[in-house]
C-alpha positions as CSV (number, residue, x, y, z in Angstrom):
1,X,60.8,81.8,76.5
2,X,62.0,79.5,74.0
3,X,61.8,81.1,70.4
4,X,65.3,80.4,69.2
5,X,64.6,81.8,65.7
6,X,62.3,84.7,65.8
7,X,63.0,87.5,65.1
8,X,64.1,91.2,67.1
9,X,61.1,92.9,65.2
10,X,58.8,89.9,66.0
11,X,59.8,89.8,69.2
12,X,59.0,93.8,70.0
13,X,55.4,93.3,68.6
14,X,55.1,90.3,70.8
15,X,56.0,92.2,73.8
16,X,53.3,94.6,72.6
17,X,50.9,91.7,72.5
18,X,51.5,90.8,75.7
19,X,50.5,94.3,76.9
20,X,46.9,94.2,75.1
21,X,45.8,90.5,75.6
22,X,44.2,90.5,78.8
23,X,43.7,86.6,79.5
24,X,41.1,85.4,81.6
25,X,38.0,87.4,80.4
26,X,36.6,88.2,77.4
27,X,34.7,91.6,78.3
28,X,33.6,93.5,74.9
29,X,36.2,96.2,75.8
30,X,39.1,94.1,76.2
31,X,37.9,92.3,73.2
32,X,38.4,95.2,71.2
33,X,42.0,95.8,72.3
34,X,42.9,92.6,70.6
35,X,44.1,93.7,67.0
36,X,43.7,90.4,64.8
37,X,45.6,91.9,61.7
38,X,48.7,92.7,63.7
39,X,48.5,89.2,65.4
40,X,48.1,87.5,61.9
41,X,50.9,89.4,60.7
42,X,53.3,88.1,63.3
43,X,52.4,84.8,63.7
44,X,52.6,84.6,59.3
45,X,56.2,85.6,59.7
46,X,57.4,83.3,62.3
47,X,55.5,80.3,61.8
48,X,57.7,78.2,59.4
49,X,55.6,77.6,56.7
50,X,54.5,80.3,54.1
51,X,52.2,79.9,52.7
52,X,50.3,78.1,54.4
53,X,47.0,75.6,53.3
54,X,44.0,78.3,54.3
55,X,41.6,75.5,54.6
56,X,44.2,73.2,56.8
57,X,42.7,71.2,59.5
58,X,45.8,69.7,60.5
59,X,44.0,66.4,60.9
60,X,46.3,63.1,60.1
61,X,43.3,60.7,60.8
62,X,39.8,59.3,59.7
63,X,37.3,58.2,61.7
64,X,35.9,54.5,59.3
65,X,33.6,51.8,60.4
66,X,34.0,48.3,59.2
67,X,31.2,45.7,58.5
68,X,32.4,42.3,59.8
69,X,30.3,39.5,58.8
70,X,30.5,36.6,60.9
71,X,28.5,33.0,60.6
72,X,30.0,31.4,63.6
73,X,28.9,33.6,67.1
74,X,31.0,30.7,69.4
75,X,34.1,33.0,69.3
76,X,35.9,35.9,72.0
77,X,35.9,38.6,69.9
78,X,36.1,40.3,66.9
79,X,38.7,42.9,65.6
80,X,40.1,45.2,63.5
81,X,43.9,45.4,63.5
82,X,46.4,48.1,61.8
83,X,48.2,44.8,60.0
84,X,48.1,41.0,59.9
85,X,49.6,39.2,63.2
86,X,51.3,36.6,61.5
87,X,53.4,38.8,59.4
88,X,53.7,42.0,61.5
89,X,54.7,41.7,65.6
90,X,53.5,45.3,66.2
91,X,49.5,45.1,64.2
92,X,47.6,46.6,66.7
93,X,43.8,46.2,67.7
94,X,41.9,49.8,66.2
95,X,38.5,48.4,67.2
96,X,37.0,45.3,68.9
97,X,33.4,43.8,69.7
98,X,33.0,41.2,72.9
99,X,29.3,41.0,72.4
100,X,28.1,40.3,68.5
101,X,25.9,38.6,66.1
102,X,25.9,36.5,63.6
103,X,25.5,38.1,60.5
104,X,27.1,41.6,60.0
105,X,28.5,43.4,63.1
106,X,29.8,47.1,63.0
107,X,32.7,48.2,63.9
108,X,34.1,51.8,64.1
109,X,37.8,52.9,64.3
110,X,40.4,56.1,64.0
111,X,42.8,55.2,60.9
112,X,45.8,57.1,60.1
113,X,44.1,58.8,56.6
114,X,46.8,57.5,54.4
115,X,46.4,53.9,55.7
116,X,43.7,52.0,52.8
117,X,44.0,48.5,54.3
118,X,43.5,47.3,57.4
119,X,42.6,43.5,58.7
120,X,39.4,42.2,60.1
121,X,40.1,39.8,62.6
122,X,37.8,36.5,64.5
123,X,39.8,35.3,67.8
124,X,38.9,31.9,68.5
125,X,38.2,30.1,71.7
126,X,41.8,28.6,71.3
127,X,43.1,31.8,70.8
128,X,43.7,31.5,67.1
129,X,42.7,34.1,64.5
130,X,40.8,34.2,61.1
131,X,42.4,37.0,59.4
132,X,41.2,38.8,56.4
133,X,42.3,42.4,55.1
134,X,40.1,44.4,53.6
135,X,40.2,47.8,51.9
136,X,38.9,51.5,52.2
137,X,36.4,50.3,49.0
138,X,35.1,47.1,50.9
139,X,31.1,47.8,52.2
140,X,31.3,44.6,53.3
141,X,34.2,41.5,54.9
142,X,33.0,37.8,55.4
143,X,34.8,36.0,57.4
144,X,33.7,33.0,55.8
145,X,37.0,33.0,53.6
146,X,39.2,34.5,56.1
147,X,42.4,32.8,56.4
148,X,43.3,30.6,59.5
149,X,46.3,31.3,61.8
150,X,47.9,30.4,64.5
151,X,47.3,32.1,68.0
152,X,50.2,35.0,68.1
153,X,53.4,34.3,69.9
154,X,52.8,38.0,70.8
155,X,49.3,39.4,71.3
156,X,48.0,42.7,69.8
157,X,48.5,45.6,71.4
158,X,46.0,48.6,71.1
159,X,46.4,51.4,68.8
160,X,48.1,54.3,70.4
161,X,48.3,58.0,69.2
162,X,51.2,60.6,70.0
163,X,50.0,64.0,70.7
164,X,52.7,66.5,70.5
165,X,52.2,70.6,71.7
166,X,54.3,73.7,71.5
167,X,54.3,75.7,75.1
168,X,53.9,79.2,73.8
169,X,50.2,79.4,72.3
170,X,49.3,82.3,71.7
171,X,52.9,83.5,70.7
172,X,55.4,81.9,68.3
173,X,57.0,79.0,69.4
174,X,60.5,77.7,68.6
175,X,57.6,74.3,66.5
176,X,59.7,71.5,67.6
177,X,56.6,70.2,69.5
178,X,58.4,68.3,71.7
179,X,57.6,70.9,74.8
180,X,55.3,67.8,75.7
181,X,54.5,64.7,74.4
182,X,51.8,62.5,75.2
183,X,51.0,58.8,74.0
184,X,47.7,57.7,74.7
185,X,45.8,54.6,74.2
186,X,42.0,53.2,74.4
187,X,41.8,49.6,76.2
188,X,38.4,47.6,77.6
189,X,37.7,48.0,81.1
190,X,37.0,45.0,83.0
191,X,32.9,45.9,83.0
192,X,30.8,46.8,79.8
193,X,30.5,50.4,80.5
194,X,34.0,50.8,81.3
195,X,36.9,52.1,79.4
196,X,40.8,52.4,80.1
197,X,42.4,55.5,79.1
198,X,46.7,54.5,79.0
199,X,48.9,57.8,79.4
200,X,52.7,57.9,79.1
201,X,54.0,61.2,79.0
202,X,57.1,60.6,76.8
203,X,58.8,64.3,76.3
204,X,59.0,67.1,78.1
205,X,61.3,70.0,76.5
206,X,59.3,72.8,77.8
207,X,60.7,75.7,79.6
208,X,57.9,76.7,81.2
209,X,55.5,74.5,83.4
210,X,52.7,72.8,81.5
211,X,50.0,71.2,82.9
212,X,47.4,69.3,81.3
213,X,44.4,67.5,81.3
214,X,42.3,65.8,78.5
215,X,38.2,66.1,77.6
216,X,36.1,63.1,76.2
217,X,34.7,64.8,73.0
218,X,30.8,64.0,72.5
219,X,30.2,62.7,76.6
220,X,29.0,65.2,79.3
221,X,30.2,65.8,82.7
222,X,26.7,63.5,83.4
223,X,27.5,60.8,81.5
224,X,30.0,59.8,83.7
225,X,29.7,57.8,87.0
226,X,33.6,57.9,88.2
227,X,36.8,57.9,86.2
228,X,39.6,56.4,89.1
229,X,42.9,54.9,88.4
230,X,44.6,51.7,88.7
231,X,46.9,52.6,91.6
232,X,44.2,54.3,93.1
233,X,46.5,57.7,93.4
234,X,46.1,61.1,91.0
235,X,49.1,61.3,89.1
236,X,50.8,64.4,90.7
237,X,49.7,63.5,94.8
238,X,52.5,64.2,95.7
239,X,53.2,67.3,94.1
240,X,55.4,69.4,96.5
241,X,53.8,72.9,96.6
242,X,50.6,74.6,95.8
243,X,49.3,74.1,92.5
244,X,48.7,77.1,90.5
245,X,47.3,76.1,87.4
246,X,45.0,73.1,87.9
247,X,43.8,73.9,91.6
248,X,40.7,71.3,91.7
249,X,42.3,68.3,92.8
250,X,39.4,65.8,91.7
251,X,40.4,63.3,88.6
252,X,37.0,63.9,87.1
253,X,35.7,67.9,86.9
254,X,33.1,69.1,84.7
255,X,34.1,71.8,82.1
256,X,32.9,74.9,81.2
257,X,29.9,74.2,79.2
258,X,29.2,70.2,81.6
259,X,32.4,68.5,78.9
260,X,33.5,65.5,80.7
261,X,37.3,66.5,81.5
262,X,39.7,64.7,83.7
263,X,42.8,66.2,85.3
264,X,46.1,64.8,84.3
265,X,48.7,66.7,86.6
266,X,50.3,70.1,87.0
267,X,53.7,70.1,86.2
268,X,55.0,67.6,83.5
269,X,58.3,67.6,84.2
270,X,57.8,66.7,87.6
271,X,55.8,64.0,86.5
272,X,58.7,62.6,84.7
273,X,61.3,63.1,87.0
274,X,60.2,63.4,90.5
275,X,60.6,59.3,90.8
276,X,64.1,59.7,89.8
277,X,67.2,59.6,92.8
278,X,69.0,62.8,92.1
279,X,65.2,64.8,92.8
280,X,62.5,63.5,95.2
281,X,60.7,66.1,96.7
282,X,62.4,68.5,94.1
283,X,60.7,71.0,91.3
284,X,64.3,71.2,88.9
285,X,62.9,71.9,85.5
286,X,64.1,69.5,83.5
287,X,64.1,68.7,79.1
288,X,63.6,64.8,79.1
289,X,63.6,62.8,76.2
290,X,64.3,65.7,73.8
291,X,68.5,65.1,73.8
292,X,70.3,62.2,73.1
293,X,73.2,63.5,76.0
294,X,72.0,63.9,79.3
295,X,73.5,66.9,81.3
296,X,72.7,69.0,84.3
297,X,68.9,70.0,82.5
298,X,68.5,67.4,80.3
299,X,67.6,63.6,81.0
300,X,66.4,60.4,79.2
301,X,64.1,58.4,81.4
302,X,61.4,55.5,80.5
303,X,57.9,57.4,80.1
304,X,55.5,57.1,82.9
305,X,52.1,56.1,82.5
306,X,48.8,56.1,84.0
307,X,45.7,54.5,83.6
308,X,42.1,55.8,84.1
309,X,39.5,53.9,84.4
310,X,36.6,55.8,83.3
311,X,33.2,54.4,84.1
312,X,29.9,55.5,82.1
313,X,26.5,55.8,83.5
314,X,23.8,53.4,81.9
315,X,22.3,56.1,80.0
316,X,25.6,56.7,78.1
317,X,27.1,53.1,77.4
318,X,25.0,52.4,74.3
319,X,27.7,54.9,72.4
320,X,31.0,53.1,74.1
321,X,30.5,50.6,70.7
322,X,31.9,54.1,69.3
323,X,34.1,55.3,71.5
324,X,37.4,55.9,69.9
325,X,40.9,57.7,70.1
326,X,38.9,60.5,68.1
327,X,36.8,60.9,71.3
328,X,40.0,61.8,73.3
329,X,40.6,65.4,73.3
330,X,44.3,65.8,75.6
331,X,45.3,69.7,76.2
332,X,47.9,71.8,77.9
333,X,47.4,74.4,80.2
334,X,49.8,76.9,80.0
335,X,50.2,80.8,82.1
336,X,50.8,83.7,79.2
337,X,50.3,87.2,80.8
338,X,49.0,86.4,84.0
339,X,46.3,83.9,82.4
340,X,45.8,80.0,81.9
341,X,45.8,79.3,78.1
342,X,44.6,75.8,76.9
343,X,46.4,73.9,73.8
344,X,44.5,71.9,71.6
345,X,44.9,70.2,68.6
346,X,43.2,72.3,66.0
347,X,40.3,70.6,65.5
348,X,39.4,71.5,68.7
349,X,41.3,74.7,69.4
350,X,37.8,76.4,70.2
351,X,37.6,74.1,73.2
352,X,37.7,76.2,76.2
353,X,37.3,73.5,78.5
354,X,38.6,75.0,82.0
355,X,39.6,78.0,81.6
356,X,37.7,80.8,79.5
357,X,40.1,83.1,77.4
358,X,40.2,85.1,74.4
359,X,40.0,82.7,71.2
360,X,41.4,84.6,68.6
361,X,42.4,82.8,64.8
362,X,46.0,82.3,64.2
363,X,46.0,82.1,60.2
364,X,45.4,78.5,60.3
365,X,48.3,77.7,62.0
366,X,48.4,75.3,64.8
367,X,50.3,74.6,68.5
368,X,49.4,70.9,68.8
369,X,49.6,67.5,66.4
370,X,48.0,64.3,66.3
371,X,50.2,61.5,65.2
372,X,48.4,58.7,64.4
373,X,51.3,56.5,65.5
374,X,52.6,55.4,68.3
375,X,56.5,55.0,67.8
376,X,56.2,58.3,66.5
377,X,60.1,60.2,66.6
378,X,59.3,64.1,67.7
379,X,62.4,66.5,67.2
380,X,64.9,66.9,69.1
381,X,65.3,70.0,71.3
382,X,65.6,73.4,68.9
383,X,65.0,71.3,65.7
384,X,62.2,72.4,63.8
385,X,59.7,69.7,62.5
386,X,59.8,70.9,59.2
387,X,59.6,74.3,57.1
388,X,58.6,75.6,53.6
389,X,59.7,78.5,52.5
390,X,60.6,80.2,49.2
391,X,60.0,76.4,47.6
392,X,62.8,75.3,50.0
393,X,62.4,72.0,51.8
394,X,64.1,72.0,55.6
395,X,63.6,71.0,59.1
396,X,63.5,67.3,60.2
397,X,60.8,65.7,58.2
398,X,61.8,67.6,55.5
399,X,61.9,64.9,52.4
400,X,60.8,65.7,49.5
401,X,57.1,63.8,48.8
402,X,57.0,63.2,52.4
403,X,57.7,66.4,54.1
404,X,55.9,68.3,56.8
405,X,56.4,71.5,54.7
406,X,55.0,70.2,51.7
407,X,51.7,69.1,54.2
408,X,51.3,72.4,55.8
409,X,51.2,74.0,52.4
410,X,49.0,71.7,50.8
411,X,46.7,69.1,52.8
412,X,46.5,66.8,50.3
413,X,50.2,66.3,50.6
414,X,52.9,64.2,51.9
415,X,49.9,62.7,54.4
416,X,52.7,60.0,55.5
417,X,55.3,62.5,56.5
418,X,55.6,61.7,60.1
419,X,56.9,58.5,58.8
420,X,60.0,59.9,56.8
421,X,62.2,61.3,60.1
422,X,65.7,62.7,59.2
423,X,66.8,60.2,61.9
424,X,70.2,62.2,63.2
425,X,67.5,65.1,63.9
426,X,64.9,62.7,66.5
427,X,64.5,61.5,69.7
């Protein structure tokens, strides 16, 4: 496994973790073999930040809702973008409405917490906007002021989120949470109870193989008529062997406790090289997009995505006016001590979506991160995202007033550090 820096000591009371959790039940008895104090102790001592924020929630975003008031209803749509158009080639749409009134129309969106303004957007039947920014303080935007521009050279793009996870929960990893990396965006569907769901899987430094799939937070397995995809394929069809980890082939399966979940694929770095000349119909393991040199087990290739098109039942589509980034919950699926562990980001680390295990606390430290940006820049291979200890600032967001370190110690900190990359030290 890959846990460059831990330590001998660690390492011997890992290898004695390994011999008491017993994955894949949660029987009283085997329960009790799980000691929590010995398992805080370790993970305090490897996990790169000490101390760390006891109430963390490791959360980087906020769901808001903006009220757009509009006089004029003979318009496409109305939006909420991440910055004006005519200033800013990459402002991207957070929130639209197709179908509105005149009068005040709600609109709710995931915002990067340390983001206060945002712009309120009318497209016109030419195609050119009324922009108007508003603030975190605004209950209310008119558009009657709104300032008239031109229709973009380049349309808006939809907000995207990068989702990064460490491959050995519930061991120490090596935290450069580049082991996979997932972009994913929210689009309209083509009908009114559709939505898209866009993923690229850019990063895969993982030694291990990772599957993963993602759940639609607050929507039941009956809330859903079909979730298909553009090309009409699952993204691993043509996955060479027998799958061991995600056996149910369907796109859409119910979860545990009826959670809407749809399979991604089993293998992620055959997902983003199997295409490639030098391995069709292969399974070499290989660390894409993690170097900047490409050798015999490391590659740079151009992310693959897919597209689901997830389809609600009538009874469910009154929410989809709410349906955000915030209601996508992507996880790995990894295999620790003959088991299937599933990765989540911490809000929803609980989550036991496929696969029931033992859910013990990890001293509020986490295996998964939501950026809330989409040209986010993980770590390169074996480069921690940042550490705190003793006071000292290192890793590779590591400056000072805008470090990870500071963040993990202190919530209320450095909120923007995913912004501040020590550039030599990303992808």
């Amino acid at each position: 496994m890959k846990r460059k820096h831990i330590t001998a000591t660690a390492l011997t009371a890992m290898a004695a973790l390994e011999a008491i959790l017993i994955t894949g039940t949660t029987t009283s008895c085997k329960k009790d073999m799980f000691k929590q104090d010995v398992y805080d102790s370790i993970m305090k001592q490897e996990f790169p930040i000490d101390p760390v924020d006891a109430a963390h929630s490791w959360n980087l975003t906020t769901r808001r809702t903006a009220t757009v008031n509009i006089a004029d209803t003979d318009i496409r749509r109305i939006m909420v973008l991440t910055d004006d158009p005519a200033t800013n080639y990459q402002a991207a749409i957070m929130a639209q409405k197709t179908s509105f009134n005149r009068g005040d129309n709600f609109l709710t969106f995931a915002a990067p917490t340390v983001q206060t303004t945002f712009y309120a957007a009318v497209e016109q039947n030419d195609g050119s906007l009324l922009v108007k920014p508003f603030t975190t303080s605004d209950a209310r935007v008119s558009m009657a002021d709104a300032t008239q521009e031109q229709k973009p050279v380049t349309a808006p793009g939809y907000q995207t989120f990068t989702y990064c996870f460490e491959e050995d929960y519930p061991q120490p990893g090596d935290y450069d949470f580049n082991d996979c990396v997932l972009r994913i965006s929210v689009t309209p569907g083509d009908q009114p109870n559709q939505r898209k769901i866009n993923v690229s899987v850019a990063a895969t430094g993982a030694n291990k193989l990772i599957a993963a799939a993602l759940r639609l937070v607050n929507y039941n397995y009956d809330d859903i008529e079909s979730v298909t995809t553009t090309d009409g394929k699952r993204w691993d069809e043509d996955y060479p062997t027998t799958q061991y980890i995600l056996k149910e082939s369907k796109i859409l399966q119910e979860g545990r406790n009826g959670e809407a979940a749809i399979r991604l694929f089993e293998n992620a770095s055959w997902i983003m090289v199997h295409n490639q000349p030098d391995n069709v119909g292969m399974l070499t393991n290989y660390k894409v997009n993690v170097t900047k040199t490409t050798t015999e087990t490391t590659k740079q290739i151009n992310p693959p995505v897919k597209t689901y098109i997830v389809t609600f039942k009538e009874s469910a589509t009154a929410l989809l006016d709410n349906f955000t980034l915030l209601n996508i919950d992507p996880f790995i699926v990894t295999n620790f001590n003959g088991g299937n562990w599933e990765t989540h980001v911490y809000e929803h680390k609980h989550a036991n979506v496929l696969f029931e295990g033992v859910r013990q606390e990890s001293g509020h430290m986490t295996w998964a991160i939501c950026v809330p940006d989409g040209n986010f820049r993980w770590p390169l291979e074996g480069m921690i995202i940042g550490t705190k200890k003793d006071g000292l600032l290192t890793g590779v967001y590591r400056e000072f007033g805008h470090s990870f370190g500071e963040w993990a110690a202190n919530r209320n900190t450095a909120k923007d550090w995913y912004l501040y990359p020590t550039i030599a030290d990303v992808y």
